[in-house]
N, C-alpha and C positions, 0 to 999 in steps of 0.2 A: 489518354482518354479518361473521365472521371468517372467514377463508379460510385452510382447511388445506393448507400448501406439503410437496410431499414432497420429502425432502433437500435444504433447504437450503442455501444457498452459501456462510457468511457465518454470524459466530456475530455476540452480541450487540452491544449499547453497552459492557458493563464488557469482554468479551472486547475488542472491540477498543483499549481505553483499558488493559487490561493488556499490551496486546503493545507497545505504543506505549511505554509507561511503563519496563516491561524493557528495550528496548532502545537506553533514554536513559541512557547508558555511567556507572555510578555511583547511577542511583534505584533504589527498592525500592521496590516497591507493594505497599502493604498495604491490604488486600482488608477490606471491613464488608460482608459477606451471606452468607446461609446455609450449611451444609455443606456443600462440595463445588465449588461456583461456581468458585471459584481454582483448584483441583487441575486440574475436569473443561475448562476453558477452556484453561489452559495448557499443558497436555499433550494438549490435544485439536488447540490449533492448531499445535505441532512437530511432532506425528505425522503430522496430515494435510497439513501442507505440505513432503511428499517427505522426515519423519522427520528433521527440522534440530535437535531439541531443544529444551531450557526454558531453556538459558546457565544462570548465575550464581544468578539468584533467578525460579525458576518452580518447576511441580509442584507436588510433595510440600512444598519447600521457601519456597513461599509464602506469606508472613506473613494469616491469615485469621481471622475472628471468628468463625466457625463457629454466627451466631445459629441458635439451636433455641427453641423454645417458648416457655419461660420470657425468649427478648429478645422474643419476639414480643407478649407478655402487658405485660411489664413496660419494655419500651427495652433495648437493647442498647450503650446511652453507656458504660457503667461497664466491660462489656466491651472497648469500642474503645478508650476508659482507657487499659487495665490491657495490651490488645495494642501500643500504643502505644508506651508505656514501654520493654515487654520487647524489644519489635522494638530500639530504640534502644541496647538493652543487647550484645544477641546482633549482633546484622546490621552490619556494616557496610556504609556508604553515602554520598554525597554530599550526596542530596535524600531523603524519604521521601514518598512519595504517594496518602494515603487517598481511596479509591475506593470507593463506594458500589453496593452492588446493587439488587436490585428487593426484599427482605424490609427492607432499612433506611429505603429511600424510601419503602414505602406507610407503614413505623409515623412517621416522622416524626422518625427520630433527628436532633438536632442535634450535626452530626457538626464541621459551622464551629467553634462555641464552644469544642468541644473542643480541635481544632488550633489554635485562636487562642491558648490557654494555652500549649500547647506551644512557638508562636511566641514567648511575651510573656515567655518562659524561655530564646529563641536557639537554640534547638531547629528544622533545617533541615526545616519539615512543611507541606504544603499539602493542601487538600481539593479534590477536583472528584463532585459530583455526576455517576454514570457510571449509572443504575440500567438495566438491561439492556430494561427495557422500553421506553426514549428512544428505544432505536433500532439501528441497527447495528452493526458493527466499524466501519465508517469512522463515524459521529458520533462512537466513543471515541476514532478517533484524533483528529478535528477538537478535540472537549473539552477531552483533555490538550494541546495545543499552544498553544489558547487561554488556558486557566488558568496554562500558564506565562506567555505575552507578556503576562497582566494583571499577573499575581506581578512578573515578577523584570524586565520591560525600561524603559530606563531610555533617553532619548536621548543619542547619543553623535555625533561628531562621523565623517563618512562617507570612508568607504572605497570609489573606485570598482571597487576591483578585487575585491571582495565581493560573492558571493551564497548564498542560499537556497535550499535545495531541499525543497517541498513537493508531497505527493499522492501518494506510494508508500506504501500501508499493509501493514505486517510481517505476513508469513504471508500476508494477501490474496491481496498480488503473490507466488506462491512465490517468484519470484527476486529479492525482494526488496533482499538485500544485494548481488548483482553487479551486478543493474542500478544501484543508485545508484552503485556500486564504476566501473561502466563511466561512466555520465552523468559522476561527477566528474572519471575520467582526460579526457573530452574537452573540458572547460570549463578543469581545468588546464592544457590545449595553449594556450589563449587568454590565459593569464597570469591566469586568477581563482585568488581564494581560495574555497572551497566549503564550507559549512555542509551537511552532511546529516542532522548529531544522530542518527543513527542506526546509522551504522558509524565504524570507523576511533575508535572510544573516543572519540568524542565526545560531552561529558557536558554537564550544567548550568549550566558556565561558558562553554563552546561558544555556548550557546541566550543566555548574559545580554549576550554581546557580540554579537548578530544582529541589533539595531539599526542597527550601522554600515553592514550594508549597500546596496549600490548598485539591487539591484533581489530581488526574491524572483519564482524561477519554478515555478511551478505545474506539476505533468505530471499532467493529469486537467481532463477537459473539464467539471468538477464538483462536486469536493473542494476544500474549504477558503477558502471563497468570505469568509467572517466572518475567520476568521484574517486574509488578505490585506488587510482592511477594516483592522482595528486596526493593522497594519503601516504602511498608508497613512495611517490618519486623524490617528496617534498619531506617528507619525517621517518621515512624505514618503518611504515608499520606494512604489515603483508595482512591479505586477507585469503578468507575462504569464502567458500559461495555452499548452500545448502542450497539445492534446487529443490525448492516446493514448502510449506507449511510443514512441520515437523509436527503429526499428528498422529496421536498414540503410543503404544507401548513400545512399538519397532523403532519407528520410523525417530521419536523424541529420543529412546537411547543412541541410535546410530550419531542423532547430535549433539546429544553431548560429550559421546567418543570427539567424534573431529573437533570440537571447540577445546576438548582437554589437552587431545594429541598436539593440537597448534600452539596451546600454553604451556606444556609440560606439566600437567598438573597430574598431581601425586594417583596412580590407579584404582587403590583401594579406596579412597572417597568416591571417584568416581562410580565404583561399582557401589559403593555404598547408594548413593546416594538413587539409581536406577534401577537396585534391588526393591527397595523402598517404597520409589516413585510405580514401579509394575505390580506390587504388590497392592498398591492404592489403589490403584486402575482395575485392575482385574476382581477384585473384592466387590468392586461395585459393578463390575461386563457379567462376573459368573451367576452374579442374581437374576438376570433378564435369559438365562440360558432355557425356560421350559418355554418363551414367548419367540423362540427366535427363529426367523422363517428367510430361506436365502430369498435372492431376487435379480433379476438381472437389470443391472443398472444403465443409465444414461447421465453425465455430469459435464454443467457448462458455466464456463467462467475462466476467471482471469488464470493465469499460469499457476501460481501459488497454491492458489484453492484445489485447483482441478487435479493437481499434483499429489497435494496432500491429502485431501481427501479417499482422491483414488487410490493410494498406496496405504492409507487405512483398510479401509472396506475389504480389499483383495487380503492384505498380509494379515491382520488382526482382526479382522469381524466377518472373514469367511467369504464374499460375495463374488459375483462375474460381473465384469463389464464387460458393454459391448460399445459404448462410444463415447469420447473424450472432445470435448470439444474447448479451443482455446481464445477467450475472445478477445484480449488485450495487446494483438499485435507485434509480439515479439519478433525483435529484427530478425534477418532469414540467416543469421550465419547462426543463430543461436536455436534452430529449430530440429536440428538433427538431433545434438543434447536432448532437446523436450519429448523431442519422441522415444529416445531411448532410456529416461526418465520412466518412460508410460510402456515401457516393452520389458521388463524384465521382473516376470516375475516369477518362483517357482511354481506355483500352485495355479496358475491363470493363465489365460490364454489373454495375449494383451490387447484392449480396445482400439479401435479404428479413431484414430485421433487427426481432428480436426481445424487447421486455423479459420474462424473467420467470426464477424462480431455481426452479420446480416441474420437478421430474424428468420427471414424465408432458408435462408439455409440453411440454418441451425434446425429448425422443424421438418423441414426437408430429412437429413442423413439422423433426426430422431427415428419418425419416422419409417424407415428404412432400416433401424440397428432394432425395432419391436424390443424395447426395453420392457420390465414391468414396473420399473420404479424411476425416476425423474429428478436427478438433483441440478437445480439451477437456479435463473433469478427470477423475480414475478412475473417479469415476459413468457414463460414456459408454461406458466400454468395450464395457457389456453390448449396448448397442444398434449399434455396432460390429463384435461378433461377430454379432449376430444379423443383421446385414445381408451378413455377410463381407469387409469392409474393413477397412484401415489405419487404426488409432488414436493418437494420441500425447497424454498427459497433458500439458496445458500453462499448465493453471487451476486453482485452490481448487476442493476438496480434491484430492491426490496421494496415493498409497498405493500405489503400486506403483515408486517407484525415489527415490534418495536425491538430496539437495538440497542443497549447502552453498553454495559462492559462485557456484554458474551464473548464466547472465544471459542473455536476449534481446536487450536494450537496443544502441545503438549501430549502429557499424559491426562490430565482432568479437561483436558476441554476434549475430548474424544469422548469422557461421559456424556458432557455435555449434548454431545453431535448425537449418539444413539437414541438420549432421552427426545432429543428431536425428532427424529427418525418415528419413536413410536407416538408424537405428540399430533403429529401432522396428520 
């Protein structure tokens, strides 16, 4: 039986395979599904994630087939053609990446054959089946990651000083770009090289040399579980998984421990380097110590956020929670993990954690948990005012203040998050 979600947290499969795809420095995704799909996805997700934009090739500007009736009756191949072509003409780009909706998938268009033409001419095109019905933003991004390590990687001879960074999906995470912008500056203290494919104009040549690396690290007790499989099975690199945003003094040493232990890299930088980085951090928490008032929390959002966040506040800035809410649907074998994620802590008693991305339910078991402070996304506000408490948007969707390279992540982006805290 279907179940009607009210506001959702999280757009589709091709949504998320379009965000993903855009922000692989040099691809252009060209969209095969009905009118609108591409416009209302990409501009749906810059807007609501704290209005950061479409970049380069989104919106209005985004190559689409626009099937109507007549591809529905008859196939939409000739169409995707002839979009093809033109895209190739007009756009420039590095890679080009046909992306299928839910109107191309049920009629059956053979959208492969097409691009394989295109390929067998040296024409830079691949296909991924993305129909929005598959599933979420995060399976489109899981998709496009995968259909490129099938495409384009190649074994190469290893780099220990090499890694990968997986499981921040664009727009999801709103802070998307600072956060990895932060993760990489602290990996680069360690003498790595950092692959994030998604900032810093890292394109498709980026992604073909990602083989060499030494280990790929996951941040998400969840995401991209198959990717890391073909990484492993196909080139011997192994990965770890960081469950949650690594946010603050604790939580960002504990990862750079596991990212070092997995390299073997030498201890004393390590400590150096998180003596350093706590020293940073704390120089600037102990200043706010005569303003600082506990509170008892509510926080809702995607796994990552809700993770990290929450194991800030409790370990490093003192607070209580009383409820964890997770709204990005993580498969069920991986939910016992998340709540033991959200149960271990010494100094707390751990928050009543919840799956579900339904509005009415999310306000409901707020609510119910009589927070006094409210982290979430601009949907929460209203139940915020109506209780009369402190809100701060900190999750998909944002709509009330602008977003360009912020960050929670880290040691400094935890200033970051307090200064918000008292901004709000």
């Amino acid at each position: 039986m279907s179940i009607i979600t009210e506001n959702p947290r999280y757009s589709c499969a091709l949504g998320g395979a379009v965000a993903t795809a855009k922000n692989i420095y040099g691809t252009i995704p060209i969209i095969h599904a009905g009118p609108g799909c591409g416009n209302q996805i990409s501009m749906g997700q810059g807007s609501l994630a704290g209005f950061q934009g479409v970049g380069y090739i989104g919106g209005n500007a985004l190559p689409s087939s626009n099937m109507y009736e007549q591809e529905v009756i008859f196939g939409g191949e000739d169409k995707l053609n002839e979009l093809i072509g033109s895209t190739l003409e007009v756009v420039k780009g590095d890679l080009y990446f046909v992306l299928t909706g839910c109107t191309a998938g049920i009629i059956g268009d053979d959208c492969e054959s097409i691009v394989n033409e295109y390929i067998s001419k040296g024409y830079p095109v691949i296909h991924a089946a993305t129909e929005g019905f598959k599933g979420s933003s995060y399976y489109g991004y899981e998709i496009v990651f995968e259909t490129l390590a099938n495409k384009f990687l190649k074994p190469l001879p290893k780099n220990n000083k090499t890694v990968n960074i997986f499981g921040i999906v664009p727009y999801q995470d709103v802070n998307w770009q600072g956060n990895l912008e932060e993760i990489t500056r602290l990996l680069n203290r360690l003498g790595l090289k950092v692959n994030s494919f998604l900032i810093n104009k890292q394109g498709i040549e980026a992604f073909k040399t990602s083989s060499e690396a030494a280990l790929n690290i996951i941040i998400s007790p969840w995401i991209a579980e198959s990717l890391a499989n073909i990484y492993k099975d196909k080139f011997d690199i192994p990965f770890i998984r960081y469950p949650g945003l690594p946010i603050g003094p604790t939580a960002s040493s504990e990862f750079l421990k596991q990212a070092a232990s997995a390299l073997n890299i030498d201890n004393d930088l390590v400590q150096k380097v998180i003596e350093e980085e706590t020293d940073y951090a704390y120089t600037y928490i102990e200043k706010m110590s005569d303003i600082y008032k506990q509170f008892r929390f509510a926080i809702i959002g995607d796994t990552n956020t809700v993770i990290g966040l929450t194991n800030f506040l409790i370990n490093d800035y003192g607070q209580i929670p009383t409820v964890a809410i997770i709204t990005d649907e993580p498969k069920e074998e991986y939910r016992d993990d998340i709540i033991k994620e959200l149960s271990s802590f010494e100094f707390a008693y751990p928050p009543k954690v919840v799956f579900s991305d339904d509005r009415y339910i999310i306000s409901t078991e707020i609510e119910k948990a009589e927070p006094s402070f409210i982290f979430g996304s601009s949907l929460d506000k209203e139940i915020a005012q109506t209780l009369g408490i402190p809100h701060l948007s900190v999750s998909f969707p944002i709509t009330d203040r602008l977003i360009l390279n912020h960050a929670f992540a880290g040691f400094r982006g935890s200033i970051t998050f307090i200064e918000d805290i008292f901004r709000g």
